[in-house]
N, C-alpha and C positions, 0 to 999 in steps of 0.2 A: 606464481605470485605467492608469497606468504600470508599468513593471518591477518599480520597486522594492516598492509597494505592492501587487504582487500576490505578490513573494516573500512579503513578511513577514506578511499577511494567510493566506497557506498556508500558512507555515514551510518554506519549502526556500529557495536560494541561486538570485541572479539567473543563475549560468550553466544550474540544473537547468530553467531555466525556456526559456535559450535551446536545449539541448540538445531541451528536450519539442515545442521548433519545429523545429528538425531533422529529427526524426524523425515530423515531421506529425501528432503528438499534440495541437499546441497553434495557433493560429492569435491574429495579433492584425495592427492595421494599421499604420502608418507614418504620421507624424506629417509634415508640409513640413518640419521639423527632421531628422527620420529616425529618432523618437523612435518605439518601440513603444507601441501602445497598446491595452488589453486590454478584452474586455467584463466587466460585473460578473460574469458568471458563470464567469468565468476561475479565480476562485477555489476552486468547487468543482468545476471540470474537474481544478484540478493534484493537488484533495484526493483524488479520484478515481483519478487518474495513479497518483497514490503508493500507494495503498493496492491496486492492482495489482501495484507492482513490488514492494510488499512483500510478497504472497501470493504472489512468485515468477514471476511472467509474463515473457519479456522483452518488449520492445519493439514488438517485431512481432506479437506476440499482444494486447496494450494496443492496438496500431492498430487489430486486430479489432476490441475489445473495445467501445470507447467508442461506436465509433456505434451498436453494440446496446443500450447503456444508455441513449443519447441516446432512440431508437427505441421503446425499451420490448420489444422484437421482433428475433430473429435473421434473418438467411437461412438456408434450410432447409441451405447446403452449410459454413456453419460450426456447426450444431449440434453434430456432433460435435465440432469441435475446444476445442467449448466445455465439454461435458458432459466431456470427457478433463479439460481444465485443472479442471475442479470438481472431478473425484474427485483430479485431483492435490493442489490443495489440499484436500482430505477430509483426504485420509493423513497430510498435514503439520498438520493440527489435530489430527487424535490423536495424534503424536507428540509436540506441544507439551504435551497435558494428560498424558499419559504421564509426560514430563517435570516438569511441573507438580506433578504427584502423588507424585514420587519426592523433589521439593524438599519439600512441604507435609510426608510423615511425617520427613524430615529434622528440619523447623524443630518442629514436634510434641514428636519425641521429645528436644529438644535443651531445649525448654519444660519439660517434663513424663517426664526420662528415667526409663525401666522401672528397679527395685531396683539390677538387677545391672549395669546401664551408669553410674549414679551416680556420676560422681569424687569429685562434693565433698564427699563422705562419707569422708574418708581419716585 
């Protein structure tokens, strides 16, 4: 696959793609043009990428990370580093429903306001 169809098949931007080569996240080959070119499964490597960086990982922990997913299986000397990042994101998912939950009696009550918060009763 090319650059471009593996941005847009993943939804991120051709430079996130070159940046995910960079930093050895991503691998593809080189065309006798000079053209990258990707395997199909490029696609759910960068779906993968992202949804690491978005649980907060940087980079360097995503370098961990992938070949353990690949693997199915850690090395026993990044289990911790891994079991830390899990309960890191733990905390950031209950912060999120936390969150969540103080949105939801918002919209609730804005729905459905108790007598005494009423305005439109005026």
């Amino acid at each position: 696959m090319r650059i471009g169809e593996v941005a847009d098949q993943a939804g991120v931007s051709v430079r996130a793609l070159r940046y995910y080569e960079e930093q050895d996240l991503l691998q593809s080959e080189r065309t006798a043009g000079g053209q990258r070119k990707y395997a199909e499964s490029a696609v759910d490597r960068v779906r993968l990428i992202q949804q690491l960086f978005a649980a907060g990982l940087p980079s360097r922990s995503v370098k961990l990370v992938v070949p353990c997913v690949d693997a199915g299986i850690v090395a026993p000397g990044l289990l911790d580093h891994l079991e830390a990042e899990r309960a890191r994101m733990s905390e950031r998912i209950d912060d999120l429903l936390a969150a969540r939950d103080r949105l939801d009696a918002v919209i609730a009550n804005t729905r459905n306001p108790p007598p005494e918060c009423d305005h439109t009763q005026r």
